[in-house]
DOSEDREN-215587 format. One record per residue (C-alpha): residue number from 0; x, y, z. Coordinates in nm, 4 decimals, m for minus. Layout:
// residues N
seq,X,Y,Z
NUM,X,Y,Z
...
//
This chain:
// residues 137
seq,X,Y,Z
0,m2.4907,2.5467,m2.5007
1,m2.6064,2.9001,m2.3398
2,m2.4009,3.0098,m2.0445
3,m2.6537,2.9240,m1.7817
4,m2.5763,2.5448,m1.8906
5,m2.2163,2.5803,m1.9177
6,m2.1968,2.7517,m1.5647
7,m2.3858,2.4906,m1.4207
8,m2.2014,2.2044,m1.6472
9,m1.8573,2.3235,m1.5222
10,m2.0105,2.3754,m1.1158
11,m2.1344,1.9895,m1.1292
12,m1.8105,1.8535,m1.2584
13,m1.5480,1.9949,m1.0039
14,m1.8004,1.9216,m0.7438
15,m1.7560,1.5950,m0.4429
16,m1.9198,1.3247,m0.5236
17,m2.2735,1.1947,m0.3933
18,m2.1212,0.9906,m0.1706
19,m1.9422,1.2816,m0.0025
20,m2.2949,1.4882,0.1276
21,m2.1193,1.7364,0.3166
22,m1.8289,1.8389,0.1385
23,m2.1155,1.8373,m0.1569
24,m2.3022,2.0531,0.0383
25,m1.9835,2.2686,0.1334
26,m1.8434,2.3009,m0.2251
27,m2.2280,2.4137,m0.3061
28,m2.2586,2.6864,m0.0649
29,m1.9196,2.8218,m0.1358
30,m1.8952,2.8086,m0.5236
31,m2.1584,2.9586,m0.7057
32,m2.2162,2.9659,m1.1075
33,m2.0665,3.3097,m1.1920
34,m1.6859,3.3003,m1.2442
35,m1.4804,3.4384,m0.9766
36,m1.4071,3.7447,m1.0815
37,m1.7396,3.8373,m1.1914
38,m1.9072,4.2120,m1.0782
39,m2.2740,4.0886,m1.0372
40,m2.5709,4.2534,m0.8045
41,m2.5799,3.8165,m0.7310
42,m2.4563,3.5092,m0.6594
43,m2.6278,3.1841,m0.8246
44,m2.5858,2.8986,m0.5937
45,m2.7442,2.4957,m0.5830
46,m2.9662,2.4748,m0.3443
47,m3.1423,2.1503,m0.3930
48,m3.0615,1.8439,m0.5903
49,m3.1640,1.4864,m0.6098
50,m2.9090,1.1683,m0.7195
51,m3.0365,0.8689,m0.8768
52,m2.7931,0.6497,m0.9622
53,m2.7868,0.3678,m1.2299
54,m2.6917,m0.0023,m1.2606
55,m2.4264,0.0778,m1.4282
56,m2.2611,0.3663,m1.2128
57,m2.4066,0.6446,m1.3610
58,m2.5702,0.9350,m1.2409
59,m2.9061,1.1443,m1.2620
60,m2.8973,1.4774,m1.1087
61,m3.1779,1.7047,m1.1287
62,m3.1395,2.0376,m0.9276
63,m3.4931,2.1928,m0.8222
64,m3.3627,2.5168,m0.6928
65,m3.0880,2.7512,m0.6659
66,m3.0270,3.0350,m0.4012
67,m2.9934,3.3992,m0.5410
68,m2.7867,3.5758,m0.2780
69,m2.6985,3.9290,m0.3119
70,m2.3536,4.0195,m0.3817
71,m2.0786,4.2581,m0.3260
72,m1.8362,4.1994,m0.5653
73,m1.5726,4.4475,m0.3917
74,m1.5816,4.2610,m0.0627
75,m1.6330,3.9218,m0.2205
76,m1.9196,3.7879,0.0070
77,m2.2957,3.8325,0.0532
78,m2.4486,4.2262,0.0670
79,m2.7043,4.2087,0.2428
80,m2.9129,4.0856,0.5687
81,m3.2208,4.2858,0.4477
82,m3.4940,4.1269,0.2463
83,m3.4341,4.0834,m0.1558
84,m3.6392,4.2090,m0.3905
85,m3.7806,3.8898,m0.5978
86,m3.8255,4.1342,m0.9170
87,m3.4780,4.2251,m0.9205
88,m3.3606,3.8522,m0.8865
89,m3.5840,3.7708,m1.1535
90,m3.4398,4.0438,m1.3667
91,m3.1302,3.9129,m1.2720
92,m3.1721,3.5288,m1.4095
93,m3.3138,3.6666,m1.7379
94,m3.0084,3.9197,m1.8182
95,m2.7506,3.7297,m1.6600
96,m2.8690,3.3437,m1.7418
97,m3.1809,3.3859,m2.0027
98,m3.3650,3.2242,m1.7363
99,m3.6826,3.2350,m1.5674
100,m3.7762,3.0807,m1.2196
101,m4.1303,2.9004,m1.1864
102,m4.1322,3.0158,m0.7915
103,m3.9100,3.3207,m0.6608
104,m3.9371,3.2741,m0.2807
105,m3.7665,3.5235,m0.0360
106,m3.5838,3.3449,0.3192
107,m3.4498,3.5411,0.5303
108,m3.1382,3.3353,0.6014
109,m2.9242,3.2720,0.7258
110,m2.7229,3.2025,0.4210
111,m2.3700,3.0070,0.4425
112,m2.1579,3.1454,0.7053
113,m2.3803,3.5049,0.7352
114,m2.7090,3.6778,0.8754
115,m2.8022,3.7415,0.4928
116,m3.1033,3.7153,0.2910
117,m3.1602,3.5291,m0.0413
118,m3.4277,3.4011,m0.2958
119,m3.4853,3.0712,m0.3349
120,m3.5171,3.0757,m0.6748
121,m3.6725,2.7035,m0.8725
122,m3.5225,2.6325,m1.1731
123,m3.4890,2.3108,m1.3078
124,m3.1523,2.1732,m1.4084
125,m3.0344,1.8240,m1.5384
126,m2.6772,1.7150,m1.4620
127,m2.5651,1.3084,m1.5986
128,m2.2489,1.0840,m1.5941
129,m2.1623,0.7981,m1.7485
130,m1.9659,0.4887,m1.6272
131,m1.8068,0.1811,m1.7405
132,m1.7108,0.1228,m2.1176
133,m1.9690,0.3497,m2.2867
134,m1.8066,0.6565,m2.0994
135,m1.5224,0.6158,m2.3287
136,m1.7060,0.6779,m2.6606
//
């Protein structure tokens, strides 16, 4: 499993449930894939999912589109209120994730809590549960 899927594997299972949307969407804006600690130019949060859920309890969750904000790891919160330069967030999800977006767009925020820039950046990621007796295989 490469790190992008592990990040993003960890993210989706400490997050609120569906039925929860804004404490989802609160848990999304403030936790982002990189580990705590981590001295990165960015910030990789969800931006856009959508739930189906199965008969049986399960769940289907495929994420369109994360948001690329830019980061200063001394201060701990977003760097900057000036556009974002797409070819550096690019760069950024191929050394960082080994990933490459289909569509880097840049909004000019505001982004969670701040006046700051980010790229909405789509990348396709597929998050399932199980439920009922085959979860315990």
């Amino acid at each position: 499993m490469s790190g992008f899927e592990q990040a993003f594997q960890r993210l989706m299972s400490r997050a609120p449930g569906p039925v929860f949307p804004r404490a989802r969407r609160l848990y999304f804006n403030k936790y982002p894939l990189e580990e705590a600690p981590a001295a990165t130019a960015f910030r990789t949060f969800l931006l856009e999912e959508s739930i189906q859920e199965g008969q049986d309890g399960s769940l289907r969750i495929l994420v369109a589109s994360f948001a690329l904000v830019a980061w200063n790891a001394d201060l701990g919160e977003a760097a900057s209120q000036a556009p974002i330069n797409a070819p550096l967030g690019a760069l950024y999800l191929k050394e960082q994730w080994e990933r490459e977006a289909t569509s880097i767009t840049t909004i000019a925020g505001p982004w969670f809590r701040t006046n700051c820039a980010y790229l909405k950046v789509a990348i396709e990621a597929l998050y399932c549960t199980r439920s009922g007796p085959a979860a315990e295989d």
